[in-house]
C-alpha positions as CSV (number, residue, x, y, z in Angstrom):
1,X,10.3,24.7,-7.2
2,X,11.4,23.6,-3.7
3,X,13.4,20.6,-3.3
4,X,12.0,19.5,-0.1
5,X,8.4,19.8,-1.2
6,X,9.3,17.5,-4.6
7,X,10.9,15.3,-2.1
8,X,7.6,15.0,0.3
9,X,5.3,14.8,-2.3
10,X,7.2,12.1,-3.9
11,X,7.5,10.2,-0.8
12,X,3.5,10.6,0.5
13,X,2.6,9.4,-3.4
14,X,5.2,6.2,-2.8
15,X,3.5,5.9,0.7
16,X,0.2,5.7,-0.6
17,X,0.7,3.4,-3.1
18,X,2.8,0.8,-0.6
19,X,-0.8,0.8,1.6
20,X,-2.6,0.3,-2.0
21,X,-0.7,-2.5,-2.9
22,X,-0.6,-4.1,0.9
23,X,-4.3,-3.7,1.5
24,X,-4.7,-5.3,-1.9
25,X,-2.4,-8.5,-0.9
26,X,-3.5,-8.6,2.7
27,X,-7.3,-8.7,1.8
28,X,-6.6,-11.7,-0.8
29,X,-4.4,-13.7,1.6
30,X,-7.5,-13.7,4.4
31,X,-9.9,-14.0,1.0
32,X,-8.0,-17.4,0.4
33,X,-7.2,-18.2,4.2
34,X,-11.1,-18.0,5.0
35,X,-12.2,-20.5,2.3
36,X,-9.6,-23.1,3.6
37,X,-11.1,-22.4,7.1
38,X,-7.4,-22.0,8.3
């Protein structure tokens, strides 16, 4: 098994779950910023 592919699928499967977890806290932040109409 190559190296480099381990490497890139291990760092697409980190990036994937970085913009899983983001999207997550992004969406509740505006969730709780629109009910205090900030």
């Amino acid at each position: 098994m190559p190296f480099l592919l381990i490497l890139s699928m291990l760092f697409s499967s980190i990036g994937i779950l970085i913009l899983v977890v983001g999207g997550t806290f992004l969406h509740s932040r505006l969730k709780a910023a629109g009910k205090k109409k900030f």
